[in-house]
N, C-alpha and C positions, 0 to 999 in steps of 0.2 A: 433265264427262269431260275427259279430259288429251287427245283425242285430236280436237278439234274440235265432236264430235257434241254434242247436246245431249240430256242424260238427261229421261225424258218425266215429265210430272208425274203425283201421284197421279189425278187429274182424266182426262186423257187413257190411263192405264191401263185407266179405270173401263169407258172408250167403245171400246178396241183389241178388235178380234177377234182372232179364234185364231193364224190366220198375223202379223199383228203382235206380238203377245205371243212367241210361237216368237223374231220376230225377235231384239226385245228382249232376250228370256232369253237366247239363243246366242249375241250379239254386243255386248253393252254388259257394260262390267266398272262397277261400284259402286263409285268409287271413298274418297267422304265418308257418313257415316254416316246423313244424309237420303236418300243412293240408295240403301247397305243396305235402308234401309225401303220404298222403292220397288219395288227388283229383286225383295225378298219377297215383296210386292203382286202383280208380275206372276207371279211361280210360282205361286200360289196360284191366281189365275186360271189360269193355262195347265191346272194341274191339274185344275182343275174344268171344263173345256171336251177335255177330254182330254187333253192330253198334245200333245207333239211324237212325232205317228206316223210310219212311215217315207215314207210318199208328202208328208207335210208339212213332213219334214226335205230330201228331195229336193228341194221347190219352195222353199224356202229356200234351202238350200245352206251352203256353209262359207264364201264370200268377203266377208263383210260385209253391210251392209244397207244 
């Protein structure tokens, strides 16, 4: 990531819960074509765990992670 952070790996995706994944997907941009693969990863989970619902977007928020 061009912005410091460090994109998570496949590995660590496998182990993130909901509110992590939430993070992940709302606040990390994909930017080489190994975190495309990644950021898929993490929607797919998020999707299967529900979703970003609104009480989960709340405790998230928009400023970052």
């Amino acid at each position: 990531m061009s912005d410091g952070r460090t994109f998570p790996t496949l590995a660590k995706v496998e182990k993130a819960n909901v509110e992590q994944l939430a993070r992940w997907y709302r606040f990390y941009a994909a930017d080489t074509a190994e975190e495309r693969k990644i950021a898929n990863r993490i929607a797919v989970r998020l999707k299967e765990k529900g979703g970003i619902t609104p009480a989960l977007s709340a405790k998230i928020g928009f400023g970052g992670v």
